[in-house]
C-alpha positions as a Python dict, from the first residue, in 0.01 Angstrom:
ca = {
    (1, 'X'): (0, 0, 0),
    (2, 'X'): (-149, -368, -47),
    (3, 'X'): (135, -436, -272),
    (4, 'X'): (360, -369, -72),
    (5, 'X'): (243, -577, 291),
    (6, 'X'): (225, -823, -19),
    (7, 'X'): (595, -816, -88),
    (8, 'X'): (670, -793, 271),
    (9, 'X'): (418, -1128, 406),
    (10, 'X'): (635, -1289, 109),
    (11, 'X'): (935, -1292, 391),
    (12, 'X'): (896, -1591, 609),
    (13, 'X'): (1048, -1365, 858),
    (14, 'X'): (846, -1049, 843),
    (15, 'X'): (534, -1314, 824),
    (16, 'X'): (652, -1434, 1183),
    (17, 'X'): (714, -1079, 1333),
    (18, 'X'): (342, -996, 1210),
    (19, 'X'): (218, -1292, 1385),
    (20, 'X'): (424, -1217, 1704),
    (21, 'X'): (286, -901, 1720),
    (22, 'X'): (-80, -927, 1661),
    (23, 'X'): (-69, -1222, 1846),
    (24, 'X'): (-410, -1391, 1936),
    (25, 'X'): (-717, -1195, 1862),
    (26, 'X'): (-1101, -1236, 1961),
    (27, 'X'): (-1340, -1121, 1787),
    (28, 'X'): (-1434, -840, 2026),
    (29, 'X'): (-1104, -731, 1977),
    (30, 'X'): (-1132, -667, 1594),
    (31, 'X'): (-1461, -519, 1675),
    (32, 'X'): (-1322, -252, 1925),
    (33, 'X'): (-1169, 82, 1755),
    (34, 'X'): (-880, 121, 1983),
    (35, 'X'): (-778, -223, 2014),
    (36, 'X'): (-789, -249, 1586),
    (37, 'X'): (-573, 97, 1631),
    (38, 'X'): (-359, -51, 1846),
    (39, 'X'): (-307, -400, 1638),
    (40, 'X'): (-252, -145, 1323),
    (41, 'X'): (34, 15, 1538),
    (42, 'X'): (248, -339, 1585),
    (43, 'X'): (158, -446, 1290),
    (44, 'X'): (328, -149, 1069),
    (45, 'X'): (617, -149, 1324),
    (46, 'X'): (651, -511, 1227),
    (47, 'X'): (634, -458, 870),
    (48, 'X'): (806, -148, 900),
    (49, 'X'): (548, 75, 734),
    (50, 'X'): (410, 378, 753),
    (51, 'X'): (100, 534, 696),
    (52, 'X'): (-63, 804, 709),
    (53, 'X'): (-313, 938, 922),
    (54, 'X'): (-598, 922, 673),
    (55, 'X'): (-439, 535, 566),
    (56, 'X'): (-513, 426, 904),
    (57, 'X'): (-828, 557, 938),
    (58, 'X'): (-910, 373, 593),
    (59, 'X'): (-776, 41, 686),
    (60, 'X'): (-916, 61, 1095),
    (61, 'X'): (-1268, 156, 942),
    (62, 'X'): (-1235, -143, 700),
    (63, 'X'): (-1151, -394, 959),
    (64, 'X'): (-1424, -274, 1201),
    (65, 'X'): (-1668, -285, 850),
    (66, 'X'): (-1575, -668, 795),
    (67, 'X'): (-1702, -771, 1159),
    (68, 'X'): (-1405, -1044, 1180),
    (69, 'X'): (-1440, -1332, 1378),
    (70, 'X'): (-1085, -1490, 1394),
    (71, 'X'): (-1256, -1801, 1506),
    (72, 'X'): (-1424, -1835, 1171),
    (73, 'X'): (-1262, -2021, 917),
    (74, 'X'): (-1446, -1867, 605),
    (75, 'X'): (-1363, -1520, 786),
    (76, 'X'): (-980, -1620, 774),
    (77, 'X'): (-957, -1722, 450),
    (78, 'X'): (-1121, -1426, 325),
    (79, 'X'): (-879, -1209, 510),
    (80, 'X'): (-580, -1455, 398),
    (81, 'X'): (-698, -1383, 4),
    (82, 'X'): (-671, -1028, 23),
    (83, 'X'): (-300, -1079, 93),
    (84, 'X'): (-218, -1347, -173),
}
């Protein structure tokens, strides 16, 4: 599944849908289970991919683990590495 949001950030395009949809996020936001589940939702309509319910449970419970702080530069760029 990584390797393939990989593949698909590697489109300028798709990288600017992803960014349209999860727009601007606070760190309460990343912290909250139904707004991650909801930021989960545009972002696989944006990428066009699908998961499955136990996926999304994985990658929701990961992002609430990480307790993200978009305002954090050393919090972005360990985000942004996963993806490279």
């Amino acid at each position: 599944m990584v390797d393939r949001v990989k593949t698909k950030l590697k489109d300028p395009a798709a990288k600017e849908r992803l960014k349209t949809a999860v727009g601007t996020v606070t760190k309460a936001d990343l912290q909250s289970r139904s707004t991650v589940k909801r930021l989960l939702g545009l972002a696989c309509k944006a990428l066009d991919e699908k998961l499955t319910d136990a996926q999304k449970e994985n990658v929701i419970r990961f992002v609430l683990d990480q307790k993200l702080d978009p305002n954090n530069p050393l919090h972005l760029i360990k985000m942004w590495n996963l993806f490279r």
